[in-house]
KESE-785437 format. One record per atom (N, C-alpha, C): residue in three letters; atom name; x, y, z. Coordinates in Angstrom, 2 decimals, decimal comma. Each point is the difference from the previous one (the first is absolute). Layout:
<sites>
<site ALA; CA; <X; Y; Z>>;
...
</sites>
This chain:
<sites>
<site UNK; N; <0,81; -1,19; 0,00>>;
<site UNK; CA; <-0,81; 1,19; 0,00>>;
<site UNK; C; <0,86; 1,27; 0,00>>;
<site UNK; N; <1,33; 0,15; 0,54>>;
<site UNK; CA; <0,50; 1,29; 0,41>>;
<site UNK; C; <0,83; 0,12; -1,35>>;
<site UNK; N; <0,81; -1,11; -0,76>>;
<site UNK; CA; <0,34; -0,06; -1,19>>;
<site UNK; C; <-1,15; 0,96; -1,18>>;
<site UNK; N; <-0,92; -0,36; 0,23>>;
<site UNK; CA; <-1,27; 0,41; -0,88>>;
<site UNK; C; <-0,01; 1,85; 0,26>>;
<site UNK; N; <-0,18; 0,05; 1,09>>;
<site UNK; CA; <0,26; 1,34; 0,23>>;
<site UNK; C; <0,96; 1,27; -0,56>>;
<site UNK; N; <1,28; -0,70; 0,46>>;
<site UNK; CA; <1,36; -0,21; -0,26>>;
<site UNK; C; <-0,09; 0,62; -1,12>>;
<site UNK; N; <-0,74; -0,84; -1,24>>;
<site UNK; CA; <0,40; -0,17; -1,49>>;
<site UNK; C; <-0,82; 1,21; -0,39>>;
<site UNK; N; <-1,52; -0,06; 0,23>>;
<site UNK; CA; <-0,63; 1,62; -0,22>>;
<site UNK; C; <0,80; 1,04; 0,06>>;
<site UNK; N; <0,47; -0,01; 1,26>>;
<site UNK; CA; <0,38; 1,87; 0,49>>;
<site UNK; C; <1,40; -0,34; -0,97>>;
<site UNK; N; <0,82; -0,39; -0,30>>;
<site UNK; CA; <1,17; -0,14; -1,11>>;
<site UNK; C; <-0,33; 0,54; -0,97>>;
<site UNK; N; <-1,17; -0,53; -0,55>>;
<site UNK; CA; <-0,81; 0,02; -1,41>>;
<site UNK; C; <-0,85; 1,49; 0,00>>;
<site UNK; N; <-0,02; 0,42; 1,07>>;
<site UNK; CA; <-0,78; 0,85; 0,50>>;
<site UNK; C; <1,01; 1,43; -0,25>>;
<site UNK; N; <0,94; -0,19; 0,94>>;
<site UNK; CA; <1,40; 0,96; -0,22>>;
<site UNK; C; <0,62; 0,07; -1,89>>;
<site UNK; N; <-0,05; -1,08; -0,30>>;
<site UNK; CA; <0,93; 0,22; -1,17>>;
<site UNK; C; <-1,05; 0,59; -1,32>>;
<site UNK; N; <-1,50; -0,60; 0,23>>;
<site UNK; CA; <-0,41; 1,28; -0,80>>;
<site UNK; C; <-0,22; 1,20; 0,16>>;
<site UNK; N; <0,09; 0,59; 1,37>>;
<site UNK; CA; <0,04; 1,09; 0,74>>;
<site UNK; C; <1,21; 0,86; -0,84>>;
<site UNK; N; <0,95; -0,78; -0,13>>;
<site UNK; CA; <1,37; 0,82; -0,36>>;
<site UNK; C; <0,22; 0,03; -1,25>>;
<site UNK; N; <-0,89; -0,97; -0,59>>;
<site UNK; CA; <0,21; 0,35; -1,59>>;
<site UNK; C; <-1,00; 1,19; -0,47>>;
<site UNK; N; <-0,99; 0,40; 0,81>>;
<site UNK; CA; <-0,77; 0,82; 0,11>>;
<site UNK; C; <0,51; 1,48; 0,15>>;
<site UNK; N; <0,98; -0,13; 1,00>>;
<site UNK; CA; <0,82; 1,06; 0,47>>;
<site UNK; C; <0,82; 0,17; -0,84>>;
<site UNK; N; <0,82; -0,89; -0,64>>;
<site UNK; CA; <1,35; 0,18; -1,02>>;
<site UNK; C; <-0,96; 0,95; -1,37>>;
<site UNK; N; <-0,98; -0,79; -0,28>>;
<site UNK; CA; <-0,67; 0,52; -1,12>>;
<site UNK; C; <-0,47; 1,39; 0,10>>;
<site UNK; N; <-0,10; 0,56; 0,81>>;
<site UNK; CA; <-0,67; 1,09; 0,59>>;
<site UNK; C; <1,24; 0,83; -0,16>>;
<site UNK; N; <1,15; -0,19; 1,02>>;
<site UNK; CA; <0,86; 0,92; -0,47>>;
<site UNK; C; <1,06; -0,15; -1,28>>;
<site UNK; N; <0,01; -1,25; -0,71>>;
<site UNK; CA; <0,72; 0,51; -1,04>>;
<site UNK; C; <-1,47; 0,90; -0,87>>;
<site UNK; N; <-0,72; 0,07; -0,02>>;
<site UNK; CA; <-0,59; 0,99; -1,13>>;
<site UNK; C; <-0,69; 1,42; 0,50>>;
<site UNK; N; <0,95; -0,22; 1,50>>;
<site UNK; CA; <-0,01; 1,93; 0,32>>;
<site UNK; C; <1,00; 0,28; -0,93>>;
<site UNK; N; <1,31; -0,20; -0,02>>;
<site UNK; CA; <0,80; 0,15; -1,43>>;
<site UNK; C; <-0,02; 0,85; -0,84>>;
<site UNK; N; <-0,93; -1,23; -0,91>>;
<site UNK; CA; <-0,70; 0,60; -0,95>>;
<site UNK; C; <-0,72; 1,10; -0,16>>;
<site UNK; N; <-0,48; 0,31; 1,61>>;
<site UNK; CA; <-1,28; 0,40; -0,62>>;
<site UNK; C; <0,77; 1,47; 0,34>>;
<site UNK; N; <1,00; 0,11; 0,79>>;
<site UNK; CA; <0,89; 0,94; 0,54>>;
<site UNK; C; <0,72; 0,35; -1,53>>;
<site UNK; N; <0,71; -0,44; -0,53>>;
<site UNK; CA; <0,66; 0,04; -1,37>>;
<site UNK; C; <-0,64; 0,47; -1,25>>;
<site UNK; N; <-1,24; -0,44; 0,05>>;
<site UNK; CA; <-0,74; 0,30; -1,67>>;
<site UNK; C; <-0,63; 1,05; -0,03>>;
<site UNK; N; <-0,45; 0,43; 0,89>>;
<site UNK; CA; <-0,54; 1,98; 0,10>>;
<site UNK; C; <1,70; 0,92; -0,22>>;
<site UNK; N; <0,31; -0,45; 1,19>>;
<site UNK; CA; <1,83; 0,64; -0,26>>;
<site UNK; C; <0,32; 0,57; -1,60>>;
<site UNK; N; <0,12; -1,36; -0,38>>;
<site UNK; CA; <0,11; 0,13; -1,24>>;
<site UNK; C; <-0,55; 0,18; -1,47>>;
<site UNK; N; <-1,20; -0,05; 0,34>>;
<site UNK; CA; <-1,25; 0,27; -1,05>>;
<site UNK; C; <0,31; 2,09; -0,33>>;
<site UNK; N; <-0,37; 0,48; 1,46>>;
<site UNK; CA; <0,16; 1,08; 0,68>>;
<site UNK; C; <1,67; 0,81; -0,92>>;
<site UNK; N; <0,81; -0,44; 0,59>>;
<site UNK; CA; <1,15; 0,05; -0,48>>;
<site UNK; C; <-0,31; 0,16; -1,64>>;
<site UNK; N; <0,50; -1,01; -0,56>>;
<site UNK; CA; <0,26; 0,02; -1,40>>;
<site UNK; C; <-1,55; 0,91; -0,78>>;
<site UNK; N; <-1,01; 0,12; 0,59>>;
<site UNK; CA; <-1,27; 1,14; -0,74>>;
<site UNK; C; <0,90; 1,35; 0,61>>;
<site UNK; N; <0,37; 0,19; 1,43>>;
<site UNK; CA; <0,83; 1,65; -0,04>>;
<site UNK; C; <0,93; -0,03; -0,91>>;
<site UNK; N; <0,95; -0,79; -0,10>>;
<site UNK; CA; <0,61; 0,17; -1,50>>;
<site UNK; C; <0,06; 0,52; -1,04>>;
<site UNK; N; <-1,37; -1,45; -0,48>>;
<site UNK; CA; <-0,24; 0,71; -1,60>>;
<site UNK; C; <-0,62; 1,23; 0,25>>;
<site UNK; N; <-0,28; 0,66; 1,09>>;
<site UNK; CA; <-0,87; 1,34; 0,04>>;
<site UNK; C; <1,07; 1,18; -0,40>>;
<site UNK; N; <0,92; -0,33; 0,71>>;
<site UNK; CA; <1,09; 0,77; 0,66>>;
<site UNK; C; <0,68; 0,11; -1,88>>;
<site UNK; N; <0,03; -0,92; -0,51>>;
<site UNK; CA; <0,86; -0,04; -1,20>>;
<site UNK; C; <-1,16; 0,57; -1,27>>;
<site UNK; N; <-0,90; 0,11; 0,13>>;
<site UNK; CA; <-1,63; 0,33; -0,90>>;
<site UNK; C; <0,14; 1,89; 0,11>>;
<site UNK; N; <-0,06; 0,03; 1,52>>;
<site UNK; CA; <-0,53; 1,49; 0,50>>;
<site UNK; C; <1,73; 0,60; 0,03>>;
<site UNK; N; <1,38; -0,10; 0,59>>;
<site UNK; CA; <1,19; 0,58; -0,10>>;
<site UNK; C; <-0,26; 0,30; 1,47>>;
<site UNK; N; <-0,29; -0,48; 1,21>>;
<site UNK; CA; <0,05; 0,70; 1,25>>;
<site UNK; C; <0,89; -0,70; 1,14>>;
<site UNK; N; <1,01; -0,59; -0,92>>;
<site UNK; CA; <1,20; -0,40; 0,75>>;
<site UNK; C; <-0,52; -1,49; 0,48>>;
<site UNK; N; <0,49; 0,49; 1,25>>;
<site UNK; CA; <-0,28; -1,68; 0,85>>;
<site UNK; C; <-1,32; 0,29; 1,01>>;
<site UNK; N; <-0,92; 1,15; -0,17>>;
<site UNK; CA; <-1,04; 0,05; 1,03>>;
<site UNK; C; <-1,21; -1,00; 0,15>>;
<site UNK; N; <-0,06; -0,64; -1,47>>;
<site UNK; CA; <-1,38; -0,75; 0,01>>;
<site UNK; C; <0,92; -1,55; 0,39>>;
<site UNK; N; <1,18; 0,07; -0,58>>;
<site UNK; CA; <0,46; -1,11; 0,51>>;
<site UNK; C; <0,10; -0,50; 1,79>>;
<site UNK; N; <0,05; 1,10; 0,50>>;
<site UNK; CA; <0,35; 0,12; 1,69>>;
<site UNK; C; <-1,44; -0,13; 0,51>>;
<site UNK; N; <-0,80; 0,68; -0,88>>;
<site UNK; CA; <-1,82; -0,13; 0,37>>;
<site UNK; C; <-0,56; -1,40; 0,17>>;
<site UNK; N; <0,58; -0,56; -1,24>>;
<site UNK; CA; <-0,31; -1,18; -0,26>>;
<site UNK; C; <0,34; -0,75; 0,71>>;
<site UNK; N; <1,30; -0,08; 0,67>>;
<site UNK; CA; <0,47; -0,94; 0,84>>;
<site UNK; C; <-0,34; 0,06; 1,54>>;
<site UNK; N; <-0,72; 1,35; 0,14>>;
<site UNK; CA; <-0,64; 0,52; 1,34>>;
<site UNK; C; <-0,94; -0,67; 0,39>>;
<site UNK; N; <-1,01; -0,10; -1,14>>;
<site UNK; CA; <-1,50; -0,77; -0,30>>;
<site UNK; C; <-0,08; -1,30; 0,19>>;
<site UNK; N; <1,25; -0,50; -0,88>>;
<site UNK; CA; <0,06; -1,45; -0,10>>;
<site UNK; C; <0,13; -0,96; 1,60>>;
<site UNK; N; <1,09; 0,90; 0,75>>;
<site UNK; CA; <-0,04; -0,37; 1,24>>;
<site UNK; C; <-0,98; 0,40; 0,88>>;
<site UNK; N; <-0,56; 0,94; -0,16>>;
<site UNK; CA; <-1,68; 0,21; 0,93>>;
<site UNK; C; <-0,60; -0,88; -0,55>>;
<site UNK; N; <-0,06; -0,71; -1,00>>;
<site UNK; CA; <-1,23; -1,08; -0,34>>;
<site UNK; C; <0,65; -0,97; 0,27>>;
<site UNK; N; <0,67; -0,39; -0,16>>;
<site UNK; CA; <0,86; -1,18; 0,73>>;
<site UNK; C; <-0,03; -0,47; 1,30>>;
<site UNK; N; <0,38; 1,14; 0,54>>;
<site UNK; CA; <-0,34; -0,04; 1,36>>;
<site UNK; C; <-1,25; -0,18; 0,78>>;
<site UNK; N; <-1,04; 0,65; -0,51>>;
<site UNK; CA; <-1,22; -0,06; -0,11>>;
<site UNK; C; <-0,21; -1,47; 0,27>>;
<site UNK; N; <0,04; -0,45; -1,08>>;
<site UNK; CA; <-0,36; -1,25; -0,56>>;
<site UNK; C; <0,30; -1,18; 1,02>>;
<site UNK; N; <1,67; 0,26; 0,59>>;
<site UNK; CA; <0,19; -0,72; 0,88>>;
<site UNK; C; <-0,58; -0,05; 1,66>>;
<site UNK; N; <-0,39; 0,94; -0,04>>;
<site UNK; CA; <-0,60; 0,13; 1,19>>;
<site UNK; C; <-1,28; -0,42; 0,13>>;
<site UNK; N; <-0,53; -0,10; -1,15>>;
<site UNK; CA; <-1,31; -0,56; 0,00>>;
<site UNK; C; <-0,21; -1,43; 0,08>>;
<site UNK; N; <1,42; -0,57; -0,96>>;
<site UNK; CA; <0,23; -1,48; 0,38>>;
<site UNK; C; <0,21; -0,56; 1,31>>;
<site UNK; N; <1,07; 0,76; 1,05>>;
<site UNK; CA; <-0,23; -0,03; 0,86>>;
<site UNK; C; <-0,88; -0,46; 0,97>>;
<site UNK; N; <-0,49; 0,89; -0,19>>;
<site UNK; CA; <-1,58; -0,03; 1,15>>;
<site UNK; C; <-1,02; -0,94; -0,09>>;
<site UNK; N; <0,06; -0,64; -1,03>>;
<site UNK; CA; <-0,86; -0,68; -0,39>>;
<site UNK; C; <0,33; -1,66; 0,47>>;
</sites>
């Protein structure tokens, strides 16, 4: 009987953590692809309009407020 037990809460833990692993590798992502979406559109702005590096720095401002955002929401949840 305590074997039986035993074997649940194991089974219990290790999908727990694949749960967890999965969770934070695709804060990552989700941290990375605004970054850079953000980024490379201030760019082409920056290279379209001639205003140096401002939309580029904008862009990369944004990208990490949504990023961040984003992660915090994963978070909590």
């Amino acid at each position: 009987m305590r074997n039986k037990d035993k074997e649940e809460n194991t089974k219990t833990y290790v999908l727990s953590s694949l749960y967890t692993l999965g969770k934070f590798i695709g804060i990552g992502w989700i941290i990375v692809t605004p970054v850079v979406i953000f980024t490379f559109g201030g760019n082409f702005l920056d290279n379209r309009l001639n205003l140096g590096y401002l939309m580029t720095l904008l862009g990369l401002m944004i990208g990490l407020f949504v990023g961040i955002i984003c992660t915090v929401r994963i978070l909590k949840s």
